[in-house]
DRENNUTI-697500 format. One record per atom (N, C-alpha, C): residue in one letter; y, z, x. Coordinates in steps of 0.001 Angstrom, whole numbers, plus 500000, padded with zeros to 6 digits. Layout:
! residues N
aYZX ...
//
This chain:
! residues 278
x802256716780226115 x801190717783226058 x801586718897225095 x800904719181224150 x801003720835223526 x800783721617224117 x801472722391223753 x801324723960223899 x800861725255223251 x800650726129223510 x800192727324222954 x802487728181222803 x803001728178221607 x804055728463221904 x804708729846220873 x803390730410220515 x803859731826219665 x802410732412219862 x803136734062220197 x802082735351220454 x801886735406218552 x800206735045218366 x800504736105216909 x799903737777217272 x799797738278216003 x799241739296215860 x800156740375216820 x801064740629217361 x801668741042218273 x802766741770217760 x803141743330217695 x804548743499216824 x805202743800218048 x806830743947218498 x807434744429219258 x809238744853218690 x808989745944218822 x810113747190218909 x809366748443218854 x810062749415217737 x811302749184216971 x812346748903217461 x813235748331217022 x814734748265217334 x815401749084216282 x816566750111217158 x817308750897215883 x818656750261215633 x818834750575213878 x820083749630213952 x820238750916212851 x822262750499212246 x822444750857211394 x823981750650210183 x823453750315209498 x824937749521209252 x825952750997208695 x826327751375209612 x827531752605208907 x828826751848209326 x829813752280208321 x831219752291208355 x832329751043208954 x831431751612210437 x832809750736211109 x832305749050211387 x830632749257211352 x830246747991211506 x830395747115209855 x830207747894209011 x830330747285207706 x832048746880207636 x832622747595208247 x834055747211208534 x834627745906209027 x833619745991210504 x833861745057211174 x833367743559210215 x832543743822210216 x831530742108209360 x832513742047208479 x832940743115207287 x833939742312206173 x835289741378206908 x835635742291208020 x836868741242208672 x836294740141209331 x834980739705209853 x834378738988210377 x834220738065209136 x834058738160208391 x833809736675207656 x834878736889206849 x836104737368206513 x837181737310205942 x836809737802204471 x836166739122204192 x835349739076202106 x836904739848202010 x836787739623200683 x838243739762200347 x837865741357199334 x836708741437198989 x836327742787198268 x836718743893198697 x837123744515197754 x837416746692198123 x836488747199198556 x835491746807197487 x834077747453197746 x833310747200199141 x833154746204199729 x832506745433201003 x833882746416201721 x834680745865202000 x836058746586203039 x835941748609203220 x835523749089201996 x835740750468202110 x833971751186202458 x832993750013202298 x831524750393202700 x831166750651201177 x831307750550200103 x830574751304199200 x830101750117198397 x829791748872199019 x829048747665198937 x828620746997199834 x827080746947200607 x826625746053201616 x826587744881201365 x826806744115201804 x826575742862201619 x824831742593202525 x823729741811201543 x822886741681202154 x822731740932203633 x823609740447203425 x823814739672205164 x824247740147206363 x825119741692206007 x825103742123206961 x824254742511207807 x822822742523207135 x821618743205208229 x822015742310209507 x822357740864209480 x821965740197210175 x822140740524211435 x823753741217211807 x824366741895212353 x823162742606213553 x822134743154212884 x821421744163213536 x820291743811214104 x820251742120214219 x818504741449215275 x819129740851216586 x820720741074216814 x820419740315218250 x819874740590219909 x820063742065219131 x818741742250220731 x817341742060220518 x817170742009219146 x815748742127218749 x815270740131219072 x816331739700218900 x816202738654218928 x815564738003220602 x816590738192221475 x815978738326222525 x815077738913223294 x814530740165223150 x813566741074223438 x812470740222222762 x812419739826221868 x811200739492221054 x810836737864221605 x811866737148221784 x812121735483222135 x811223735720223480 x811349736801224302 x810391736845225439 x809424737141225761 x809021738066224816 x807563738926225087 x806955737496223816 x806991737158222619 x806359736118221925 x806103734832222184 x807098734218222960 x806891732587223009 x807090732950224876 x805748731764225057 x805575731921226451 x806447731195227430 x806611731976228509 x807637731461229888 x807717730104229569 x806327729554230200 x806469728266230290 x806750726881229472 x806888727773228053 x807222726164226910 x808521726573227005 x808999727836227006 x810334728062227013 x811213727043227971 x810428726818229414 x811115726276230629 x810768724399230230 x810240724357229309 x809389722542229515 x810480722082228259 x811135723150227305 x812330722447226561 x813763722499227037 x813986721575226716 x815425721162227005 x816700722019226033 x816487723049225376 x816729724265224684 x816741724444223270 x817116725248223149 x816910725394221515 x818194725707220498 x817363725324219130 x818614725436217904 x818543726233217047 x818755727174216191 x818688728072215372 x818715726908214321 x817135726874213269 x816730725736212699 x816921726252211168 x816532727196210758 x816336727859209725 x816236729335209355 x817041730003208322 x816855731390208038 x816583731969207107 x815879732884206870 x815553732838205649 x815277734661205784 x816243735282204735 x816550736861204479 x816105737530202828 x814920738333203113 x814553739147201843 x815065740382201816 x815475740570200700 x815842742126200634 x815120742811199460 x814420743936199780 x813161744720198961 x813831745582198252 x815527745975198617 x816263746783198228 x817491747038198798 x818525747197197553 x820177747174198294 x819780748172199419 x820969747906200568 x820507748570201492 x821724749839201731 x821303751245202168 x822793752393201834 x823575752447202770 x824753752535203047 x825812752279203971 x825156754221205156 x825053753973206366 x824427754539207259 x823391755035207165 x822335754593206489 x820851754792206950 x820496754262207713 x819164755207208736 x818786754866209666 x817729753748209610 x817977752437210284 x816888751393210085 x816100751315211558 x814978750908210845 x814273750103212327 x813639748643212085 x813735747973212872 x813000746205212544 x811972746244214038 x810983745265213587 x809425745241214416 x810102743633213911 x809246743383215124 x809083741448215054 x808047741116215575 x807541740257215144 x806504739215215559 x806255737814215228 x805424737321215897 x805438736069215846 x805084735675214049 x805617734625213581 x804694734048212487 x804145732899212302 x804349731421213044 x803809730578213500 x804454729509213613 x803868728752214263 x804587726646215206 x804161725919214700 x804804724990214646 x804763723333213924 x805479722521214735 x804596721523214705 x805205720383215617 x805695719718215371 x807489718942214923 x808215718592214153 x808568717121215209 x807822715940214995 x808421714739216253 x807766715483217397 x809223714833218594 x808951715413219819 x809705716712220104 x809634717645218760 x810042719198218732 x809026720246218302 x809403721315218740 x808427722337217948 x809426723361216784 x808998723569215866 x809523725043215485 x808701726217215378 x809272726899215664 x808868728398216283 x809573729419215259 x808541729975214471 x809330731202213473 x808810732725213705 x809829733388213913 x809344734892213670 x810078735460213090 x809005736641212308 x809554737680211351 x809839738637211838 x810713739374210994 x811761740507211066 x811435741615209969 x810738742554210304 x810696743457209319 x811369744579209438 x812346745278208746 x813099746171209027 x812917747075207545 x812458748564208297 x811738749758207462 x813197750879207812 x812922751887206728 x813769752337206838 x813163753999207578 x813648755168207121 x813181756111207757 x811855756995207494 x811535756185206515 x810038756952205610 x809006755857205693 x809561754403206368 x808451753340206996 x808014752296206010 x809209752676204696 x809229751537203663 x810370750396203629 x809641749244203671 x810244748039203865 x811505747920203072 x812219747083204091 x813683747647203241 x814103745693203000 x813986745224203999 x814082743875204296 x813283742767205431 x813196741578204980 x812256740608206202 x813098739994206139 x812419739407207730 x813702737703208032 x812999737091208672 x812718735669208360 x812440734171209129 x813179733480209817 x813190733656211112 x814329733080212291 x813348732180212829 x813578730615212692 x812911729347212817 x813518728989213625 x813460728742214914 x814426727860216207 x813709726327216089 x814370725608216362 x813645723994217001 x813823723878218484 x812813723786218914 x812525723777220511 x812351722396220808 x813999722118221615 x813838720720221346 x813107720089222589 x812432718892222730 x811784718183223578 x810462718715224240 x810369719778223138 x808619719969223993 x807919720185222347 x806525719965222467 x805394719931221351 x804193721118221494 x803784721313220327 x803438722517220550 x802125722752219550 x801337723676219423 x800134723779218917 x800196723706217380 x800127723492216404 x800182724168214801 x799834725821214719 x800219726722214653 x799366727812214352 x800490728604213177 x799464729485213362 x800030730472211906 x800638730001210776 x801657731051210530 x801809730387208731 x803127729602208796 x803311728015208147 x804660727771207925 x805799728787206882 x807218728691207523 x807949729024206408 x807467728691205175 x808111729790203860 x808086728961202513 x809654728215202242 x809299727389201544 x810275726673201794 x811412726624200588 x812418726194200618 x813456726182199883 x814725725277199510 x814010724468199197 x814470722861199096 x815238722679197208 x816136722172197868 x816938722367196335 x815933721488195187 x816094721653194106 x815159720990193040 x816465719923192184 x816001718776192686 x816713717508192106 x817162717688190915 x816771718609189852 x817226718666188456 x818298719921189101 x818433720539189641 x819679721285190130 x820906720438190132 x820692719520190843 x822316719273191028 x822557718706189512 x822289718496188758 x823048718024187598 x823360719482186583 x823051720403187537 x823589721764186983 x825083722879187792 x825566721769187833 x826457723125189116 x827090723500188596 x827484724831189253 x828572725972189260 x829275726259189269 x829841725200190640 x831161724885190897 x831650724894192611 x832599724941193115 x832226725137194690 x833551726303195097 x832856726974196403 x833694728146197032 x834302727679198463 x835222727926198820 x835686727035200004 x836895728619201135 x836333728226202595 x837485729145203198 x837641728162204679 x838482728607204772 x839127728089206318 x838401728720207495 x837683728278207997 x836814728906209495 x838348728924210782 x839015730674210505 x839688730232211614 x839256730372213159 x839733730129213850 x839332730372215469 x838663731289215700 x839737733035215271 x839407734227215382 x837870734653215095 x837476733603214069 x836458734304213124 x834985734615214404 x834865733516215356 x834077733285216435 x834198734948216931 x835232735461217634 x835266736492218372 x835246737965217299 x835760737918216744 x835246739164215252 x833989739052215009 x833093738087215170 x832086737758214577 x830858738351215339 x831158738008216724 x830850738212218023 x830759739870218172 x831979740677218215 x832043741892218122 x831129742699217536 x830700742809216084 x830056743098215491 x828814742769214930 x828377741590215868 x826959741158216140 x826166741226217531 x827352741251218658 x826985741642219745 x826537739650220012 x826933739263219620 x825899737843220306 x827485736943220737 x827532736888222092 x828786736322222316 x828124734996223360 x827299734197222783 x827041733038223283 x828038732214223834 x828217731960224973 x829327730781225532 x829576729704224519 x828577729041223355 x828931728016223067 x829969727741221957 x830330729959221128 x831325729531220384 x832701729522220912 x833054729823222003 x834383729935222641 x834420729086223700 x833534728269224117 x834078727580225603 x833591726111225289 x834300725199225438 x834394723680224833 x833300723284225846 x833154723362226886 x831912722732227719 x830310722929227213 x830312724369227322 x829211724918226505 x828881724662225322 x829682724298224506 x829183723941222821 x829248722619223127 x829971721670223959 x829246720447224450 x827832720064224864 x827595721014225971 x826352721354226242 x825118721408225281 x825640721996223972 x824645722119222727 x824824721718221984 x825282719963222064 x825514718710221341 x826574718925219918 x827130720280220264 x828965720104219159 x830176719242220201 x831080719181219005 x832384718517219860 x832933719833220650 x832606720714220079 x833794722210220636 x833035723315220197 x833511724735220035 x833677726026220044 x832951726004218193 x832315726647218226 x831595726387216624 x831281727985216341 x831392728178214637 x831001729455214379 x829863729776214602 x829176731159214780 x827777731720214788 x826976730756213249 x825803730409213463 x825180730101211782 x824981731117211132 x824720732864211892 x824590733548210651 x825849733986210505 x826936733879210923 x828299734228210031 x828113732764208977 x828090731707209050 x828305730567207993 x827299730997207146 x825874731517207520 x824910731563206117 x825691733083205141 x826630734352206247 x826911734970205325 x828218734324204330 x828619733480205080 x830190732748204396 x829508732184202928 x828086731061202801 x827577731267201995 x827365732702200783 x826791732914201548 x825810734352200541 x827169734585199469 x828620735121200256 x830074735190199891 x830322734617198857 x830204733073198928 x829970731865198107 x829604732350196659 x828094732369197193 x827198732861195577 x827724734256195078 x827720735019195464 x828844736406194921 x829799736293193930 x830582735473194924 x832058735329194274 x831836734288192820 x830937733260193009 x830908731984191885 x829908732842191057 x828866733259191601 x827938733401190647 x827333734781190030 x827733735520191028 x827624736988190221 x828764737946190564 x829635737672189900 x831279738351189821 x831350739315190851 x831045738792192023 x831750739519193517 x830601740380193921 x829730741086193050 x828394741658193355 x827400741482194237 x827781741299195572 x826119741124196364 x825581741828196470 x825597742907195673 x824108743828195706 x823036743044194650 x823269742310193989 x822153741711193231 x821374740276194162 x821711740069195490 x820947739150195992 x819936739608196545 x818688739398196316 x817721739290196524 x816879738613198052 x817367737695197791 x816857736594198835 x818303735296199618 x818323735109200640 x819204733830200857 x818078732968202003 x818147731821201992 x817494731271202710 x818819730011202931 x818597729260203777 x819438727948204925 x818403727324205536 x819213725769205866 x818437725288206640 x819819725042207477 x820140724899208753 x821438724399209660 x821420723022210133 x821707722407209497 x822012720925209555 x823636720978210565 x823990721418210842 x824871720629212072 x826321722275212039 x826382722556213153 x827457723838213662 x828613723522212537 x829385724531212375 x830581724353211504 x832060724969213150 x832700723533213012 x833316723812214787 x834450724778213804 x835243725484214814 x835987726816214431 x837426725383214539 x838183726436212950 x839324725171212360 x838916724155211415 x837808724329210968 x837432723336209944 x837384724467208484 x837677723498207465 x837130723907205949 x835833723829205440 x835203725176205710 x833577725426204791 x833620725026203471 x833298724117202755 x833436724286201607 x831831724183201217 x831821725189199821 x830133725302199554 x830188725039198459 x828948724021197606 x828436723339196368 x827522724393195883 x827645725031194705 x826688725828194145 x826263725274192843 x824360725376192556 x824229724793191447 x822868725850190844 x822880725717189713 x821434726314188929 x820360725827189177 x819565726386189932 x818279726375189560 x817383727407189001 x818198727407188313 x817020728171186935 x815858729468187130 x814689728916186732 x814386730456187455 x813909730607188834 x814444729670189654 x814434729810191318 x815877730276191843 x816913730967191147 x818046731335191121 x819621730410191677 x819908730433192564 x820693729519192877 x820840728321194024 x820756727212193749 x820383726306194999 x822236725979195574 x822416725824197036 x823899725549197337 x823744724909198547 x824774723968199077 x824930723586200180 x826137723380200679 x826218722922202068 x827554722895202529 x828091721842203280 x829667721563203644 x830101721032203853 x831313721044205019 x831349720843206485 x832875720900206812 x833305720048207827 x834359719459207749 x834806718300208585 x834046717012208447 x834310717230206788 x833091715996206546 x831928715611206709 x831040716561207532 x829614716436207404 x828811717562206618 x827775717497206332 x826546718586205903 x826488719322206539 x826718720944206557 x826599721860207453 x825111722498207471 x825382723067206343 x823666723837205413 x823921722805204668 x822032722753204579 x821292721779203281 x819930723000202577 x819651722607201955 x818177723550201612 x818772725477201352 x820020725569200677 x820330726746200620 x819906727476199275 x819490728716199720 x818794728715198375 x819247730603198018 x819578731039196730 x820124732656196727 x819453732913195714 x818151734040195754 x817986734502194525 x818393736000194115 x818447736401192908 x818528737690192677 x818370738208191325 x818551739924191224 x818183740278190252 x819033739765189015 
//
């Protein structure tokens, strides 16, 4: 049976966030950036917003998608992400993000469920959006609203690459990661639980791996600079378990900026990765 499984038209917060100092601190030791600039704050990295939706995340997961499809799936996966930035963002300004629904698709016997993230700054001008796509697995659901846009590497890409960026996911990175995102899900530290959510073990957060990416394109493709990214988008093709080697494929796509994907413990981690910028 379908369902009715996203509120549209509906905003809910604000949520206040703010990336000063110690949290920009924390995230650089959280994904290991090796930069002065990222380490001393006087470079955001666009991924750190990410840092700043996990209550929004839940607050919003409840009032938008209803009780009951929530209870008829067998749970869910963080499917796809996708982060705009309207403008570098300044190390302690005050932010706020509103969420709402943006719409379901019925994928098999799954649904995906996307909502946006708009986060304004103190004068109510958009600073950044985000597309947080879950797959709700084993229940089906209505079509409504708008699909993601999408970001699928372009086949004449790969005969253009870049070259590839690679780091060691150690253990630690789970609980640093955790700290300064506030999202300490059982399934990256306790082997039953990430069993539970069809890994072998203890697996990193996906938005620390999509920022391990973003890192990626920086370092290969615009000489350590992530203030020139624009956009990152992912798709999460399978957890990266903590102790494995990330290694990431970066290639040209031209004027869709950079297409990349990933790799660790021998499988596809991210597929469909996509970085644009100025």
């Amino acid at each position: 049976m379908q369902r009715a499984a996203v509120l549209l038209g509906t905003r809910v917060g604000p949520f206040e966030g703010c990336l000063d100092l110690e949290r920009l601190h924390g995230f650089a030791a959280a994904t290991r950036d090796p930069s002065d600039r990222v380490r001393s704050g006087d470079l955001v990295p666009p991924v750190a917003l990410v840092t700043q939706v996990w209550k929004a995340q839940n607050v919003s997961r409840a009032a938008l998608i209803p009780e009951e499809f929530q209870r008829s799936a067998r749970g869910g996966v963080h499917g796809e992400h996708d982060l705009v930035l309207h403008r570098p963002i300044v190390p302690g300004e005050p932010l706020w993000t509103w969420v709402e629904g943006h719409g379901a698709r019925r994928t098999g016997a799954n649904s995906v469920i996307t909502l946006r993230y708009t986060t304004v700054d103190a004068l109510g001008a958009p600073v950044a959006e985000q597309l947080w796509s879950t797959v709700w697995l084993g229940v089906t659901c209505e079509d409504t609203g708008e699909a993601p846009p999408g970001h699928a590497i372009p086949g004449e890409a790969r005969q253009q690459r870049y070259g590839s960026w690679q780091v060691d996911v150690e253990a630690a990175m789970a609980r640093d990661y955790a700290e300064v995102s506030g999202d300490w899900s059982p399934h990256h530290f306790d082997v039953d639980a990430a069993r539970q959510s069809g890994a072998d073990g203890p697996f990193l957060h996906g938005l620390c791996t999509m920022a391990l990416c973003a890192q990626a394109v920086s370092a290969v493709v615009l000489d350590g600079d992530a203030r020139g990214i624009t956009r990152i988008a992912v798709r999460f093709a399978k957890p990266v378990l903590l102790g494995e080697r990330l290694v990431v494929d970066l290639y040209d796509a031209g004027s869709l900026g950079c297409a990349f994907e990933a790799t660790a413990g021998g499988a596809t981690v991210i597929t469909q990765g996509r970085a644009e910028y100025r």
